[in-house]
Jmol script that loads the backbone (N, CA, C; Angstrom):
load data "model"
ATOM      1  N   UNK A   1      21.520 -35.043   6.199  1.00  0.00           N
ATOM      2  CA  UNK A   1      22.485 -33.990   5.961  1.00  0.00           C
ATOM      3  C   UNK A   1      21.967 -33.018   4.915  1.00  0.00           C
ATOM      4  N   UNK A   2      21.372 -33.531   3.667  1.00  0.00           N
ATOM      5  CA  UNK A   2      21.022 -32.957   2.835  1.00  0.00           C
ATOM      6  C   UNK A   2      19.613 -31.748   3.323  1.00  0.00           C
ATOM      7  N   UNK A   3      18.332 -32.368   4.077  1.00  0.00           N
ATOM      8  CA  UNK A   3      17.834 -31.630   4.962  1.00  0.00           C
ATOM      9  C   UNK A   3      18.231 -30.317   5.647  1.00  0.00           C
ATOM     10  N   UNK A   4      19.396 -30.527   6.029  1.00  0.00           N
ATOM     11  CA  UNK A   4      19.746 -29.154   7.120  1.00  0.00           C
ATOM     12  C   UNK A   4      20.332 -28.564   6.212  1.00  0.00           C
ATOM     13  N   UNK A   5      20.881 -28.658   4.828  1.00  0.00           N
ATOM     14  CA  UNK A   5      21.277 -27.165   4.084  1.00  0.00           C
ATOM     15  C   UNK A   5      19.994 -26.911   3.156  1.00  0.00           C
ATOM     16  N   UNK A   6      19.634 -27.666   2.996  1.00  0.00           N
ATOM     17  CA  UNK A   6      17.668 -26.837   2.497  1.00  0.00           C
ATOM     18  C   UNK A   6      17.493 -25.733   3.634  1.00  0.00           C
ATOM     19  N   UNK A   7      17.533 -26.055   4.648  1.00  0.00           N
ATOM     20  CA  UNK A   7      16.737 -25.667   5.471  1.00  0.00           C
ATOM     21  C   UNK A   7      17.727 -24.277   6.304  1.00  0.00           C
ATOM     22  N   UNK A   8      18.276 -24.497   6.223  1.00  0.00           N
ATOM     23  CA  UNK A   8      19.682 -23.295   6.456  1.00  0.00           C
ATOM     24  C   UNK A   8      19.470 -22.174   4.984  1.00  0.00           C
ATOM     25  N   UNK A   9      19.403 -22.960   4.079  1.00  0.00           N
ATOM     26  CA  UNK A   9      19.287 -21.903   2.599  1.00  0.00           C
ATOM     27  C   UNK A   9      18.079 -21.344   2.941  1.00  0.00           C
ATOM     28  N   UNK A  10      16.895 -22.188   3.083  1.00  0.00           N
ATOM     29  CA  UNK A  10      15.651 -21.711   3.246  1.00  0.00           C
ATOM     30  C   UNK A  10      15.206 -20.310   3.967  1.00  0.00           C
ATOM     31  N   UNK A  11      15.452 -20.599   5.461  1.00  0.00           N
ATOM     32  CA  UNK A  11      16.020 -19.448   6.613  1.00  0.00           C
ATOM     33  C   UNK A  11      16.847 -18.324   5.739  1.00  0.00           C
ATOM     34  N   UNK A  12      18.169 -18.777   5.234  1.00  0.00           N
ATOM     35  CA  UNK A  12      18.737 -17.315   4.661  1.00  0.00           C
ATOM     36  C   UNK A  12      18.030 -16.473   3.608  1.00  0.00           C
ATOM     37  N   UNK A  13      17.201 -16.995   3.030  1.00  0.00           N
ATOM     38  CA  UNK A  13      16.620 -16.601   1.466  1.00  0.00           C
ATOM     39  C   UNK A  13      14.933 -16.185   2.358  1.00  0.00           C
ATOM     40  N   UNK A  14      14.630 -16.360   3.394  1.00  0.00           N
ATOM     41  CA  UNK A  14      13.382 -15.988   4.259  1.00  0.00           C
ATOM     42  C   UNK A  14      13.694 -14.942   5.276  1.00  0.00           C
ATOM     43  N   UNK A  15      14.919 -14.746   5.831  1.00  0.00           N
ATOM     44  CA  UNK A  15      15.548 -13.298   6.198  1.00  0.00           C
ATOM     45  C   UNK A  15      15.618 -12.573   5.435  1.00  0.00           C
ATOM     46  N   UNK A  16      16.306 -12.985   4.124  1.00  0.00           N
ATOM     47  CA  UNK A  16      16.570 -11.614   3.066  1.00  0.00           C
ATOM     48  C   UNK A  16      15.074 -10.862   2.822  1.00  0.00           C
ATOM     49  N   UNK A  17      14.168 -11.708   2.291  1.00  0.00           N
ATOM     50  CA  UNK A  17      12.916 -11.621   1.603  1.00  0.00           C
ATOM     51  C   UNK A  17      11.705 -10.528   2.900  1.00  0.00           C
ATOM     52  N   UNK A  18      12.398 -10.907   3.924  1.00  0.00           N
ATOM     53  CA  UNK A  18      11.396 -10.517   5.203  1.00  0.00           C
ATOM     54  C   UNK A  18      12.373  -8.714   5.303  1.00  0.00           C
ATOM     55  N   UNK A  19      13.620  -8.968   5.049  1.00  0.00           N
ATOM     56  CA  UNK A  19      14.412  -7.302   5.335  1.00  0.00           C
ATOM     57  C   UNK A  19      14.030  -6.937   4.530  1.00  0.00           C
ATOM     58  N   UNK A  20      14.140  -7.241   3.021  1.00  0.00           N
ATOM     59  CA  UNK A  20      13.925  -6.641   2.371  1.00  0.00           C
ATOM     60  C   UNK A  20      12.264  -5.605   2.065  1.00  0.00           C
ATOM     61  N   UNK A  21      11.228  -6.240   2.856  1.00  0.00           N
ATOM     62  CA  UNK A  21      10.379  -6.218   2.857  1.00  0.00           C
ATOM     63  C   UNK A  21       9.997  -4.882   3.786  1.00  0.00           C
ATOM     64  N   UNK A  22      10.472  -5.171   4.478  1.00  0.00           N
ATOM     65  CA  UNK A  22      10.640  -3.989   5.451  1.00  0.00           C
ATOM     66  C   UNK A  22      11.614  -2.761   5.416  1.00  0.00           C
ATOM     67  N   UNK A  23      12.462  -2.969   4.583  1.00  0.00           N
ATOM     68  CA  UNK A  23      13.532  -1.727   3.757  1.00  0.00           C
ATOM     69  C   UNK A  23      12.354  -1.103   2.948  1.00  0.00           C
ATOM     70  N   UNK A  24      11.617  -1.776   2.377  1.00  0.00           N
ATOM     71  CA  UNK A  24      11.104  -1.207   0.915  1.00  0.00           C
ATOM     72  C   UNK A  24       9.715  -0.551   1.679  1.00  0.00           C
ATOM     73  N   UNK A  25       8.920  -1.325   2.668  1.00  0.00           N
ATOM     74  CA  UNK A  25       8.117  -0.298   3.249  1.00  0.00           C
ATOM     75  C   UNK A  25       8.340   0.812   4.471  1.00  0.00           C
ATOM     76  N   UNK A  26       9.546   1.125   4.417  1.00  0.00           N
ATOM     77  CA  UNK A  26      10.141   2.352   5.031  1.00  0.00           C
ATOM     78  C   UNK A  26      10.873   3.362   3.494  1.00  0.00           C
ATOM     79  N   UNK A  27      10.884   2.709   2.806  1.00  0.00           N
ATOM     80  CA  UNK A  27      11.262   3.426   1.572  1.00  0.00           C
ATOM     81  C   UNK A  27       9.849   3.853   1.178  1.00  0.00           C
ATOM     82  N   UNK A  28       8.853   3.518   1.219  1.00  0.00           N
ATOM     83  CA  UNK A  28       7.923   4.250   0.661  1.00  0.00           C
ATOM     84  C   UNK A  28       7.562   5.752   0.743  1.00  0.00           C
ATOM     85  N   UNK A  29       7.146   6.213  -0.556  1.00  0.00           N
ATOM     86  CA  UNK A  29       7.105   7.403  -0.420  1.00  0.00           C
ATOM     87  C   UNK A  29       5.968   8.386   0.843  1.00  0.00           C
ATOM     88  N   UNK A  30       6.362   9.081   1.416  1.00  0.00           N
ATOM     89  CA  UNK A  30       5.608   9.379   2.535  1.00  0.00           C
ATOM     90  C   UNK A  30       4.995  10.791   2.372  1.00  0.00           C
ATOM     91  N   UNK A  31       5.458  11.583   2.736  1.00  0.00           N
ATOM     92  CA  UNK A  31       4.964  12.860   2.591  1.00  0.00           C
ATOM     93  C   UNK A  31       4.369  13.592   1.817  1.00  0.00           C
ATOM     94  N   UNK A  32       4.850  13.033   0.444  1.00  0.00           N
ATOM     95  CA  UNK A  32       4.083  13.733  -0.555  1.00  0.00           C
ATOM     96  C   UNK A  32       2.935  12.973  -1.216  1.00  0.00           C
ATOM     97  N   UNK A  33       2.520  12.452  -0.944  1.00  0.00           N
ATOM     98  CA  UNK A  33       1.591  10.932  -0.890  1.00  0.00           C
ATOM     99  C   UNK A  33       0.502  11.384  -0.443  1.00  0.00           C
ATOM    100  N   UNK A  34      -0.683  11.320  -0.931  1.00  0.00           N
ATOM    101  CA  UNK A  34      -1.514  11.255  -0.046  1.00  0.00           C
ATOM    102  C   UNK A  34      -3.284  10.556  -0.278  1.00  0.00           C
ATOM    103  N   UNK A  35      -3.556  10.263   0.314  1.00  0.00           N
ATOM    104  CA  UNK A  35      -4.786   9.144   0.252  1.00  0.00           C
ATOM    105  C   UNK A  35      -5.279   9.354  -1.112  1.00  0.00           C
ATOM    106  N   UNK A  36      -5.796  10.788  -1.470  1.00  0.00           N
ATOM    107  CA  UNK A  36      -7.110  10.554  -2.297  1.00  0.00           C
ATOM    108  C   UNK A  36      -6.009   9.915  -3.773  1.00  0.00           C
ATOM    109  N   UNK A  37      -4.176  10.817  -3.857  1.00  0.00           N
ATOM    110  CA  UNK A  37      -3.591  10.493  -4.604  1.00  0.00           C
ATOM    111  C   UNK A  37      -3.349   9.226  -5.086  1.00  0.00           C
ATOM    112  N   UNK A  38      -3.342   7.929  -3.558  1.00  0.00           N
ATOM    113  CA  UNK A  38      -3.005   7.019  -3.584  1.00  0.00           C
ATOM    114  C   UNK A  38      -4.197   6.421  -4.540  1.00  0.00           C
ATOM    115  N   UNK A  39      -5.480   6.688  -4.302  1.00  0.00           N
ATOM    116  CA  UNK A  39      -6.503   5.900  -4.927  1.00  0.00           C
ATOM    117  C   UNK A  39      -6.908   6.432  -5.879  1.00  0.00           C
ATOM    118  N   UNK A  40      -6.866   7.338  -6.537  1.00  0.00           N
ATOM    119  CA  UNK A  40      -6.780   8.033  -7.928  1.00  0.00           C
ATOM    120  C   UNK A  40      -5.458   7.098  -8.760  1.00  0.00           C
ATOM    121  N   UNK A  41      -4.425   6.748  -8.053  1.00  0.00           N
ATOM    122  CA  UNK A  41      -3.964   6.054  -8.590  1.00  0.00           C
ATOM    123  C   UNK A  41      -4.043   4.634  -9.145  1.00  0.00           C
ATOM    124  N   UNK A  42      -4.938   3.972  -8.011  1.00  0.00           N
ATOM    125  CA  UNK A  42      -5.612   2.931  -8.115  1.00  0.00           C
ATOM    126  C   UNK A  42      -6.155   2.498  -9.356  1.00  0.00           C
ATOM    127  N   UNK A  43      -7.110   3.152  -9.442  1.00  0.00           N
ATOM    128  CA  UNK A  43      -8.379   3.102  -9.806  1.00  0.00           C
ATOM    129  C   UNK A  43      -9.650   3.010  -9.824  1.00  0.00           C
ATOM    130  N   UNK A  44     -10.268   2.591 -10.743  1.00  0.00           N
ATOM    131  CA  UNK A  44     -11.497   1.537 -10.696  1.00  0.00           C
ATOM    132  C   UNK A  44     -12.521   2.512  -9.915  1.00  0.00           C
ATOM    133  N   UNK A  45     -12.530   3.432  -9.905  1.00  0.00           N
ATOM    134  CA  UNK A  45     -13.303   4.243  -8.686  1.00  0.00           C
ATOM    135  C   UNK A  45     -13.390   4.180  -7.549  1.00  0.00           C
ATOM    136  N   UNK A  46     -12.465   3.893  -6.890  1.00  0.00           N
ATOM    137  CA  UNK A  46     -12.215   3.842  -5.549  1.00  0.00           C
ATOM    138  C   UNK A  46     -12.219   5.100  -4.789  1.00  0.00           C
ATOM    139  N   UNK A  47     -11.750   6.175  -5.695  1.00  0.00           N
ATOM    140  CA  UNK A  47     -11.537   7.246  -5.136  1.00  0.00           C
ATOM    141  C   UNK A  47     -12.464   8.056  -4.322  1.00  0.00           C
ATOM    142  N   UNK A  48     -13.377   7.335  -5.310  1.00  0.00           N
ATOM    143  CA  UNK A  48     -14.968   8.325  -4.506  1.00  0.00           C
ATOM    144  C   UNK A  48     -15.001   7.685  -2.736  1.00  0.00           C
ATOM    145  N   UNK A  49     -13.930   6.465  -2.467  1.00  0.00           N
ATOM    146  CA  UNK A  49     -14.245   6.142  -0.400  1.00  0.00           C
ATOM    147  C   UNK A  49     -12.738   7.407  -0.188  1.00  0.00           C
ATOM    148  N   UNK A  50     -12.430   8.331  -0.846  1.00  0.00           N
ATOM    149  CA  UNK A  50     -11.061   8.822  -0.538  1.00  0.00           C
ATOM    150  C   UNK A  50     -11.734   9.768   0.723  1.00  0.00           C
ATOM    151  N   UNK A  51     -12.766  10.209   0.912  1.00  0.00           N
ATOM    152  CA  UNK A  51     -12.525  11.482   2.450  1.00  0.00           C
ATOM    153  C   UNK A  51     -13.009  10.433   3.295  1.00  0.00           C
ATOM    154  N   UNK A  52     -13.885   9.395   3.254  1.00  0.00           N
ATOM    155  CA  UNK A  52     -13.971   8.702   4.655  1.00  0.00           C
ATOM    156  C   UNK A  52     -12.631   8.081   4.881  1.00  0.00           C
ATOM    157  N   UNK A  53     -11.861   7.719   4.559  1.00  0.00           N
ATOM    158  CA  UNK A  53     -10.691   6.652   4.213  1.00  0.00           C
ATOM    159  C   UNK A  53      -9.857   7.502   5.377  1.00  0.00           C
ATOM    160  N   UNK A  54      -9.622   8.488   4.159  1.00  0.00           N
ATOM    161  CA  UNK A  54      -8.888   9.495   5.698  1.00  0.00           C
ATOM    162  C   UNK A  54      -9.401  10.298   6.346  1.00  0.00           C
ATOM    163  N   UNK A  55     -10.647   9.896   6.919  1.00  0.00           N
ATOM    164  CA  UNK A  55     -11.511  10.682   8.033  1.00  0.00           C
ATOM    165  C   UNK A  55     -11.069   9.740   9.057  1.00  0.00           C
ATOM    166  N   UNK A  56     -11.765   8.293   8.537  1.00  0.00           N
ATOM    167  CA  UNK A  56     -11.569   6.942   9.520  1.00  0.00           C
ATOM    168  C   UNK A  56      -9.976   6.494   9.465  1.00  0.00           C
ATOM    169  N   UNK A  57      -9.507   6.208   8.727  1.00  0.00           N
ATOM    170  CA  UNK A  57      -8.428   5.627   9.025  1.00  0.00           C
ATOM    171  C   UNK A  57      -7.092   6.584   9.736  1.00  0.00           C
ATOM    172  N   UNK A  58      -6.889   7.662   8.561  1.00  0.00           N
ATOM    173  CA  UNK A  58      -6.092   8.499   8.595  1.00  0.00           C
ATOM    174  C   UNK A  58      -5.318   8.853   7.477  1.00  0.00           C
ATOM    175  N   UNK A  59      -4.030   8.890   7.208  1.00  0.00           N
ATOM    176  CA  UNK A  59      -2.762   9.238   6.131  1.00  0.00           C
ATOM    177  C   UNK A  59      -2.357   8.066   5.523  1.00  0.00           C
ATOM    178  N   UNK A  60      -1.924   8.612   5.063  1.00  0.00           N
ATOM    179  CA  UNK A  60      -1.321   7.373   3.697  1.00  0.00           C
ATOM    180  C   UNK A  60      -0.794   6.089   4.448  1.00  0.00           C
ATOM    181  N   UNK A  61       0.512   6.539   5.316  1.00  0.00           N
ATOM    182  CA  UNK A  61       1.255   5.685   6.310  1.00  0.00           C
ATOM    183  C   UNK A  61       0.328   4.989   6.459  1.00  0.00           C
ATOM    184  N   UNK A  62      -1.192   5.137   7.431  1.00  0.00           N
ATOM    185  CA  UNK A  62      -1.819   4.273   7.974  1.00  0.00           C
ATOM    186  C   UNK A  62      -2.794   3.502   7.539  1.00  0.00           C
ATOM    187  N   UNK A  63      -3.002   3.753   6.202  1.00  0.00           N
ATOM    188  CA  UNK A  63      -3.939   3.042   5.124  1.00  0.00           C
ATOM    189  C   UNK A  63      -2.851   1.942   4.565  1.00  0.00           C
ATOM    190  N   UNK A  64      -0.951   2.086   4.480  1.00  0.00           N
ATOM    191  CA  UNK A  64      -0.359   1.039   4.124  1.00  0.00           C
ATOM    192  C   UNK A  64      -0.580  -0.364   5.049  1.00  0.00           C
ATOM    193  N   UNK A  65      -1.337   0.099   6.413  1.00  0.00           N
ATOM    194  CA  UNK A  65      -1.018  -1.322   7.221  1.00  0.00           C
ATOM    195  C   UNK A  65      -2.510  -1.237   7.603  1.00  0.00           C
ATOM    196  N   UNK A  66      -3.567  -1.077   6.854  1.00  0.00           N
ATOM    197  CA  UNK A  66      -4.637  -1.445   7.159  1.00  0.00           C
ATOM    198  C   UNK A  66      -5.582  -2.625   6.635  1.00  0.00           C
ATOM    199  N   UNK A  67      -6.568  -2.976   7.641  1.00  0.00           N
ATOM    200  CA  UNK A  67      -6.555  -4.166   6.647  1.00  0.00           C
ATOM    201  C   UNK A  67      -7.815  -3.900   6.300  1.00  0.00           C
ATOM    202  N   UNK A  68      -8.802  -5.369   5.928  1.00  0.00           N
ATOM    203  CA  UNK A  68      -9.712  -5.240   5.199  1.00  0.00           C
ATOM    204  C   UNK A  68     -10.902  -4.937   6.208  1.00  0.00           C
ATOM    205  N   UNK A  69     -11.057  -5.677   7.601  1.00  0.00           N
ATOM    206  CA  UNK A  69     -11.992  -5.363   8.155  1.00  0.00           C
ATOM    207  C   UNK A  69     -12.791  -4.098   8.387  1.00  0.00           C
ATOM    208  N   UNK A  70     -11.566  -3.101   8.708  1.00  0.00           N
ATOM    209  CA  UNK A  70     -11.578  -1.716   8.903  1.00  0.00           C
ATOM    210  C   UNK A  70     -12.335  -0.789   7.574  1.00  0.00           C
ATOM    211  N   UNK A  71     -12.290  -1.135   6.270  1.00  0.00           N
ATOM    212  CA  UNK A  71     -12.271  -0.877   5.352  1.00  0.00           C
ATOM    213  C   UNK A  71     -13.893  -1.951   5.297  1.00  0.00           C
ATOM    214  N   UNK A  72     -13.618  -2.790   5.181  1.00  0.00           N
ATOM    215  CA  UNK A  72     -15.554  -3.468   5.255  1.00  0.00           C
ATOM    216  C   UNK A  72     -16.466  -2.699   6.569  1.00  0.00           C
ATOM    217  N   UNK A  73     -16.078  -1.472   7.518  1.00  0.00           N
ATOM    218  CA  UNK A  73     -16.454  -1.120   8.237  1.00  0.00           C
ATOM    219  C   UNK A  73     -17.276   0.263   7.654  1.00  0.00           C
ATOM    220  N   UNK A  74     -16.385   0.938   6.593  1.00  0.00           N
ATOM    221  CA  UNK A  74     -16.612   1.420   6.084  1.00  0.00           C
ATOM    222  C   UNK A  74     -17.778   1.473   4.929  1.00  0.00           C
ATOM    223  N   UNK A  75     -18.052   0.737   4.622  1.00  0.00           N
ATOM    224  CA  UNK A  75     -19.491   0.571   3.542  1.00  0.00           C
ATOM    225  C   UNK A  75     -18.434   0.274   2.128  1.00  0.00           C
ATOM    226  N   UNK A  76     -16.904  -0.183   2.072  1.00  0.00           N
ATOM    227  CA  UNK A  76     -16.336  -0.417   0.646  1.00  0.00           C
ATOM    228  C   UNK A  76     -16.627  -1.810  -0.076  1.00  0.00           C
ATOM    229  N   UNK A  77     -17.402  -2.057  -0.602  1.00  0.00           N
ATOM    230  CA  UNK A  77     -17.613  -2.960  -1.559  1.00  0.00           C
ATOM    231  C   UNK A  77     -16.157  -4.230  -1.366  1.00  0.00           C
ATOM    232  N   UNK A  78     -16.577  -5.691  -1.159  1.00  0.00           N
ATOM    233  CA  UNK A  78     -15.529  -6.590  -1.804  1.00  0.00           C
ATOM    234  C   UNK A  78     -14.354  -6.038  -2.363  1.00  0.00           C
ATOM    235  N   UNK A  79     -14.802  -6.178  -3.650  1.00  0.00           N
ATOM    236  CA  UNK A  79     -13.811  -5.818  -4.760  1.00  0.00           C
ATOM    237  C   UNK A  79     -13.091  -4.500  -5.104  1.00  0.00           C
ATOM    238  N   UNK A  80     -13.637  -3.445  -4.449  1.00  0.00           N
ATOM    239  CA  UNK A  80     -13.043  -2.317  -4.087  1.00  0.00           C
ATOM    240  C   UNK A  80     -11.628  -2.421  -3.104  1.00  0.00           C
ATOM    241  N   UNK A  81     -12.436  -3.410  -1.986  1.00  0.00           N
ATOM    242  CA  UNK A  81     -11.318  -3.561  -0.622  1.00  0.00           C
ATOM    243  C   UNK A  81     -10.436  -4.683  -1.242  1.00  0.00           C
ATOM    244  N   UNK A  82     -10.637  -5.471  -2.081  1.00  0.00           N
ATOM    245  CA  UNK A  82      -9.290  -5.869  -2.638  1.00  0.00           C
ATOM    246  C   UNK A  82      -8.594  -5.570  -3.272  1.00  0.00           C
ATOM    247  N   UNK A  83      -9.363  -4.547  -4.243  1.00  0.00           N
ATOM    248  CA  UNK A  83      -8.476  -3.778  -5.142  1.00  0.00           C
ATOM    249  C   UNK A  83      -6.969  -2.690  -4.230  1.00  0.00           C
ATOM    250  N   UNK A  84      -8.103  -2.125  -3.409  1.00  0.00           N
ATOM    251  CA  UNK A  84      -6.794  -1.541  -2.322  1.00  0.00           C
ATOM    252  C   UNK A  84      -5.865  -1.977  -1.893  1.00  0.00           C
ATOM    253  N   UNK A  85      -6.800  -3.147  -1.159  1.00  0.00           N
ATOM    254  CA  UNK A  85      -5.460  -4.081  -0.233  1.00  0.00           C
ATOM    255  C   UNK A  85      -3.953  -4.203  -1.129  1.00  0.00           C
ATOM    256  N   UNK A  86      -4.394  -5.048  -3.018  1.00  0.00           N
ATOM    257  CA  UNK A  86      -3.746  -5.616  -3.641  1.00  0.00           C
ATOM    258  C   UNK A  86      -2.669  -4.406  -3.801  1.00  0.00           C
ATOM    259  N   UNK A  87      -2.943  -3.306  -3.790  1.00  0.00           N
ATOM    260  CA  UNK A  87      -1.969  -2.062  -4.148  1.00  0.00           C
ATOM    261  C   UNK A  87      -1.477  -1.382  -3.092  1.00  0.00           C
ATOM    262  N   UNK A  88      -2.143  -1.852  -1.593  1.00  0.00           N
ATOM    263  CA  UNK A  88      -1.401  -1.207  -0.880  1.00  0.00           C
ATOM    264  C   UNK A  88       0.271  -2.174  -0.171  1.00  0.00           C
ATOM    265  N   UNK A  89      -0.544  -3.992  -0.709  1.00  0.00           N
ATOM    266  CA  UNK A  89       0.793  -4.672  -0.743  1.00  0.00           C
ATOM    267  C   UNK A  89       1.944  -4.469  -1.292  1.00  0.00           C
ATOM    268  N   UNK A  90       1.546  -3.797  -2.734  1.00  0.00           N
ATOM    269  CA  UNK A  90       2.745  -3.713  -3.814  1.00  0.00           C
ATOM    270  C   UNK A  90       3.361  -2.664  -3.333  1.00  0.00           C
ATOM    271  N   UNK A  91       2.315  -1.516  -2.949  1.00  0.00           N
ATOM    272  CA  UNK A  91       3.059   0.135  -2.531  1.00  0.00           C
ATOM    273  C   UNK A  91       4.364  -0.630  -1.239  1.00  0.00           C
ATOM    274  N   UNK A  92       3.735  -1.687  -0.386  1.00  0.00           N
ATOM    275  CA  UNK A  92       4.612  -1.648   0.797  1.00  0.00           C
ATOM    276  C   UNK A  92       5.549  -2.467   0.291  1.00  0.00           C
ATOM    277  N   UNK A  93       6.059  -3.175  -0.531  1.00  0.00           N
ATOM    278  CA  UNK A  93       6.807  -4.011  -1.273  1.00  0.00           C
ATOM    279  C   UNK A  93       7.374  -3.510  -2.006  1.00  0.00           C
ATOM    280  N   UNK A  94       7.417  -2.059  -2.607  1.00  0.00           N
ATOM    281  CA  UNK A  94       8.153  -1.179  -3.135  1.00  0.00           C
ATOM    282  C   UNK A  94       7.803  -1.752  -5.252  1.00  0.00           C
ATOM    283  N   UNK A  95       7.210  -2.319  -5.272  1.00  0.00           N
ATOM    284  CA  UNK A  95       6.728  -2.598  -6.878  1.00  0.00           C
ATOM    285  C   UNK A  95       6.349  -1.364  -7.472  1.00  0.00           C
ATOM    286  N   UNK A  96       5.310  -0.981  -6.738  1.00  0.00           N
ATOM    287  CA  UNK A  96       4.109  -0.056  -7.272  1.00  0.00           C
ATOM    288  C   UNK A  96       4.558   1.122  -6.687  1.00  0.00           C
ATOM    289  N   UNK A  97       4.476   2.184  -7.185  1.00  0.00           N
ATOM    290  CA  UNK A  97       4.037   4.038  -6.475  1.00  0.00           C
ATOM    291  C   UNK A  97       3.028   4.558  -6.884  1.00  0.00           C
ATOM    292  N   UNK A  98       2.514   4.718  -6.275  1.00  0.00           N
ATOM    293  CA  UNK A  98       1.207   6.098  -6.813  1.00  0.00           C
ATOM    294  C   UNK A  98       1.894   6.901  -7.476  1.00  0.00           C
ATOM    295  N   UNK A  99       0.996   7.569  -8.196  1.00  0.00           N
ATOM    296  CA  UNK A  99       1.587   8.695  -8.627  1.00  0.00           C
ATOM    297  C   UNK A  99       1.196   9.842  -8.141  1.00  0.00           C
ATOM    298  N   UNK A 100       1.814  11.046  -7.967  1.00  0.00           N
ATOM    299  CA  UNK A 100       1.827  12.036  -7.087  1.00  0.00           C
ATOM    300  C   UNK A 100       0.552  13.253  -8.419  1.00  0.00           C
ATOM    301  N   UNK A 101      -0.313  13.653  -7.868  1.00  0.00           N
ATOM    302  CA  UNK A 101      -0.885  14.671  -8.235  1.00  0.00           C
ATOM    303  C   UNK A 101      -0.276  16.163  -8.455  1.00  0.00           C
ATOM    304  N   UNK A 102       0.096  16.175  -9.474  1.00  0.00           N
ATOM    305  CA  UNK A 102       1.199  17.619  -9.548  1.00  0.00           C
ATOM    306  C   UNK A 102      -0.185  19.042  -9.845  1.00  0.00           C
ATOM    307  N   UNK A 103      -0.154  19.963  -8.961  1.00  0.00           N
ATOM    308  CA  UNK A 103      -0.701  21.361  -9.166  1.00  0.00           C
ATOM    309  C   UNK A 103      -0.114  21.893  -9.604  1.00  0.00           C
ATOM    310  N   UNK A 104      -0.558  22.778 -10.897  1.00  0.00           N
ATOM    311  CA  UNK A 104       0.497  23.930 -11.710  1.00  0.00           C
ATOM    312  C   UNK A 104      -0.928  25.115 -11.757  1.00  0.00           C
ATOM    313  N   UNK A 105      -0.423  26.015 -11.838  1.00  0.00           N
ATOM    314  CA  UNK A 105      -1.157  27.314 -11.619  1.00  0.00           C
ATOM    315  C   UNK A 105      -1.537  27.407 -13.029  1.00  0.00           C
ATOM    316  N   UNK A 106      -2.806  27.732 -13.607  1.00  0.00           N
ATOM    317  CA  UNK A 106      -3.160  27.988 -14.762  1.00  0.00           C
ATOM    318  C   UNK A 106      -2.826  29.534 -14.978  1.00  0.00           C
ATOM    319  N   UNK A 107      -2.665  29.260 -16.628  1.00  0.00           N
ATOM    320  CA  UNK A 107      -2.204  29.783 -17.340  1.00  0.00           C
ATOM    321  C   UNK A 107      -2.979  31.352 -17.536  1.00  0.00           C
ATOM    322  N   UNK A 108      -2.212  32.729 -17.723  1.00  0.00           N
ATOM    323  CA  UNK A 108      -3.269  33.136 -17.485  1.00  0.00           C
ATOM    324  C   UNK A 108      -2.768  34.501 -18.865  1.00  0.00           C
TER     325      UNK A 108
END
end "model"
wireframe off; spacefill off
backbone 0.3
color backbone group
């Protein structure tokens, strides 16, 4: 008896965790987002794979559900492609945002 409400809690608390998961990567920021921003945000120098990234892959959207192979296809170092991966989990998990690159017109 004790079994089947573990396991009933379990299921409810593994639905929430799975919607929620998927609320938060449709909440991600989209449009104003964009690759080289995303990995400038990063770090670590990643930025310098930012025009093949979205030559090969594409937009932000499609770098959130990419994985590593695609990215080891690319010539990105290990630890580069985990560094991404690790931030493009959090971006889709709603933890993390890039931060957006703001242009202001110099001063004149």
């Amino acid at each position: 008896m004790a079994l089947r409400s573990v396991g009933s809690t379990f299921a409810s608390l593994a639905s929430k965790r799975f919607s929620s998961a998927a609320a938060a990567a449709s909440a991600a920021p989209a449009g104003e987002i964009g690759v080289l921003d995303f990995l400038k945000s990063v770090g670590k120098g990643v930025d310098v794979h930012a025009e093949k990234i979205a030559k090969e892959v594409g937009g932000f959207q499609e770098l959130l559900v990419t994985r590593t192979r695609a990215l080891k296809k690319l010539g990105i170092s290990c630890k580069q492609r985990k560094l991404i991966l690790r931030y493009t989990q959090k971006c889709r998990e709603g933890v993390w945002k890039p931060k957006v690159a703001t242009t202001t017109a110099p001063k004149q």
